[in-house]
C-alpha positions as CSV (number, residue, x, y, z in Angstrom):
1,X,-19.3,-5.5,14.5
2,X,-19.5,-7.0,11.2
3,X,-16.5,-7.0,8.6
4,X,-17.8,-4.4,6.5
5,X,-18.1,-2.3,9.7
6,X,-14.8,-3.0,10.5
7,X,-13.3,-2.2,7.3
8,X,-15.1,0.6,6.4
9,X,-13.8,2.0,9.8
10,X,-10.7,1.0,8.8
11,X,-7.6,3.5,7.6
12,X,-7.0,3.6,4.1
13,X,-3.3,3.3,4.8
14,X,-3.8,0.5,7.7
15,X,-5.5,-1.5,5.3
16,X,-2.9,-1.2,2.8
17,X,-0.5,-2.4,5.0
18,X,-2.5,-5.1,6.4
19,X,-2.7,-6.4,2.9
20,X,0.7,-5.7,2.0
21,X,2.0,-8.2,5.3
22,X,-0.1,-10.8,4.1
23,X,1.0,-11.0,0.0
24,X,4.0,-11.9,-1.2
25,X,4.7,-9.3,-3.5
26,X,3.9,-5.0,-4.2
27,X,0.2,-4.1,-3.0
28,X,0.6,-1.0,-4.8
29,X,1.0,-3.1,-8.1
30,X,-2.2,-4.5,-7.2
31,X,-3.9,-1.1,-6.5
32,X,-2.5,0.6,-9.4
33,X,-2.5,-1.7,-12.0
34,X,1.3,-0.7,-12.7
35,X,4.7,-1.7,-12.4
36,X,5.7,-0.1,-9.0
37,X,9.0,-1.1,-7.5
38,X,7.9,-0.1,-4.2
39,X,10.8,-2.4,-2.9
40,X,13.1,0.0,-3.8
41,X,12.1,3.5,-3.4
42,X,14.6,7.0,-3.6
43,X,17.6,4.0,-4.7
44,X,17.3,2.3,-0.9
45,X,15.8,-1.3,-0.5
46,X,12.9,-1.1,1.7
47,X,12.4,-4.0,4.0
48,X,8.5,-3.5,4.1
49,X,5.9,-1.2,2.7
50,X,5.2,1.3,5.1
51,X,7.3,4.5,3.4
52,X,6.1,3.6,-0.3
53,X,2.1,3.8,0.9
54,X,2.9,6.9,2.2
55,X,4.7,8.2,-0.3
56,X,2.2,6.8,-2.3
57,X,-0.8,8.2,-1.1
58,X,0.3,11.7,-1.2
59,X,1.0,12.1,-4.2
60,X,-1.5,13.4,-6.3
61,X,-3.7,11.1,-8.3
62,X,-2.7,10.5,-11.7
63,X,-4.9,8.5,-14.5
């Protein structure tokens, strides 16, 4: 299996959170291009991403 093959087999979310555990900061910043404070979703820290990428991609998308 190559590594296109493996990524394009690859869950959208599970890659987010591969790529989240291996940057030090918000993945969703990255992927969005905005400020999201992902560490602190609904007023409670978060202690990793999980919950904000799935928050995240339900919601519906907005330009």
């Amino acid at each position: 299996m190559t590594n296109r093959e493996k990524l394009a087999n690859m869950a959208m979310y599970d890659m987010l959170l591969t790529m989240a555990k291996n940057f030090d900061g918000c993945i969703l910043e990255i992927v969005t291009g905005k400020d999201e404070d992902c560490r602190k979703q609904d007023g409670q820290a978060r202690a990793d991403c999980k919950y904000c990428v799935s928050v995240w991609l339900n919601e519906e998308y907005d330009e």
